[in-house]
N, C-alpha and C positions, 0 to 999 in steps of 0.2 A: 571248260569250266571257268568262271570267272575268277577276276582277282579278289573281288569281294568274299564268294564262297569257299575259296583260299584261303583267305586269312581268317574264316572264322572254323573251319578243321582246320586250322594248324594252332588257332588258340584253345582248340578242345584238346590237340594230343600236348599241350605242355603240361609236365608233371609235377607234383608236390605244392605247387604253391593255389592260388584263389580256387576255390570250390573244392580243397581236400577236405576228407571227411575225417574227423578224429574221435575212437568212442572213447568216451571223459568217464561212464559209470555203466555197470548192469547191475540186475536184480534180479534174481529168481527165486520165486515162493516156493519155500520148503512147508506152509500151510497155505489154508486159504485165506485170505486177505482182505479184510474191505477196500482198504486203499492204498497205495504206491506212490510216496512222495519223493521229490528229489528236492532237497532244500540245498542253501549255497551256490544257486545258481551265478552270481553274481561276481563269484571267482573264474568265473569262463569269458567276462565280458570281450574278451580279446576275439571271440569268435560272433560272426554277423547273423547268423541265425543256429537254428535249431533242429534234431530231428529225432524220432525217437522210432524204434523200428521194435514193433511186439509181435509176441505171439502168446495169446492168452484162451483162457477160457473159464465162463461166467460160472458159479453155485449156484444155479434158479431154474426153473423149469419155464420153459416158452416157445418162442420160435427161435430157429437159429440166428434171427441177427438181433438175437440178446444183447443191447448197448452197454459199452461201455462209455465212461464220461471222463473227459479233461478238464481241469479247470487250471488257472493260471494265478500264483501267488495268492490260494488260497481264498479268491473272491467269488462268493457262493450266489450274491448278488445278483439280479437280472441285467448286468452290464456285457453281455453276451447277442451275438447274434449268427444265425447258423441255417446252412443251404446245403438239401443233400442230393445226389442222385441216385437210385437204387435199384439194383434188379435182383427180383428175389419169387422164386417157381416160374421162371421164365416171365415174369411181367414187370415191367420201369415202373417208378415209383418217382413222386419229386415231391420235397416240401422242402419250408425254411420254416423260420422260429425266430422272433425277434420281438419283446428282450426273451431273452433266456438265463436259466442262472450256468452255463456251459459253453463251454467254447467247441465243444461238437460228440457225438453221439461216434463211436466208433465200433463197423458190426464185427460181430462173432456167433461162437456157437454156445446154446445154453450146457448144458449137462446131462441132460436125456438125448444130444445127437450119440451120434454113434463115439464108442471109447477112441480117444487118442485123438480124434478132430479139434484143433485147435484154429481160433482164427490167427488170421496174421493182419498186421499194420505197419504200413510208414505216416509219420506224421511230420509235417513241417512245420516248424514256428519261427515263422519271416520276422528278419529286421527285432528280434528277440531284446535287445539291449536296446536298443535305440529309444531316447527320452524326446524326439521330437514327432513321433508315428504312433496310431493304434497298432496294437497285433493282429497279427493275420495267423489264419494257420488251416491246413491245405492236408488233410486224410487219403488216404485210399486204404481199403478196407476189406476184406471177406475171410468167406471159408467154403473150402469145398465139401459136402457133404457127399454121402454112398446113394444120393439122388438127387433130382432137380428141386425139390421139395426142401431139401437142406442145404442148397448152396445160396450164397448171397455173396454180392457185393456193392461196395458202395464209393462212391467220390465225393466228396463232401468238402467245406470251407467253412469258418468263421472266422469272426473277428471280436477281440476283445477293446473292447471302448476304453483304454486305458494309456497315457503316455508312460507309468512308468516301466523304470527296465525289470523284466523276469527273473525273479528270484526263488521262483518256488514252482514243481510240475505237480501236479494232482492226477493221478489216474485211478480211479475208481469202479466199483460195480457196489449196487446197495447191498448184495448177498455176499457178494466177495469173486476174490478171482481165482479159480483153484492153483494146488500144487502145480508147480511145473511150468508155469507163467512167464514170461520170463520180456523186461521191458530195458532197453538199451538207449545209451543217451550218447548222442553224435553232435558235437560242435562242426559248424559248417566255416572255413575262411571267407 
């Protein structure tokens, strides 16, 4: 083994300090919801990015990768751009969107899959304070359904055209997102 690759598992097993994950807030909907804000972000600036780990599920009738949407300090504006990949009844799927008014489409399951199927989500939001950079921000997405017909998943990326720093998370569905919801917010060192 080299010395090189040495030193780079030995900087993955050192603990507590660059890349701990710290959860700052959670939320879980005791109704349904249209939207899930976390305001004050700006009090966490000490932390270099962001992450936000769900498991939710949409009030709407459709297919199961019912989107949900993110938006970043509340700018509803087409200053968004957004790349997905998706596989959903066993066939790949690719688009992008730019401008968009969203920093990315996140799947799940509508309300008519089967009871208790929830999708789940990590989402990343790179470089989140930083006043010299756009945002990035980096999905992975699904849900397994009781057949091929109801699972999806997806990897997806956008970017928010903006240098200022995050002070506000938006996560929303137009119907809402039912009980039981539940979105958690990780500061990254």
């Amino acid at each position: 083994m080299s010395f090189m690759l040495l030193g780079i598992l030995n900087s993955q097993a050192a603990g507590g300090a660059a890349g701990a994950f710290d959860l700052l807030e959670t939320t879980t909907l005791a109704t349904t919801t249209a939207e899930t804000v976390f305001t004050g972000l700006g009090s966490y600036s000490d932390y270099k990015h962001l992450q936000v780990r769900a498991v939710y599920r949409r009030d709407a009738f459709g297919y199961v990768g019912a989107n949900l949407y993110m938006r970043l300090n509340a700018d509803s504006a087409n200053n968004y751009s957004r790349h997905e990949l998706k596989g959903l009844e066993g066939t790949v799927y690719s688009s992008a969107q730019a401008p968009t008014s969203v920093a990315g489409y996140i799947q799940g399951p509508a309300s008519e899959v089967a009871t208790g199927a929830f999708g789940v989500a990590v989402i990343d939001i790179l470089d989140a304070f930083s006043t010299s950079k756009n945002k990035t921000v980096r999905i992975l997405s699904g849900v397994a359904g009781q057949d091929a017909a109801n699972s999806v998943i997806s990897l997806s990326s956008g970017a928010w055209f903006s240098t200022s720093a995050i002070t506000s998370l938006t996560l929303g569905a137009g119907t809402g997102n039912l009980a039981g919801t539940r979105f958690s917010l990780y500061g990254v060192k």
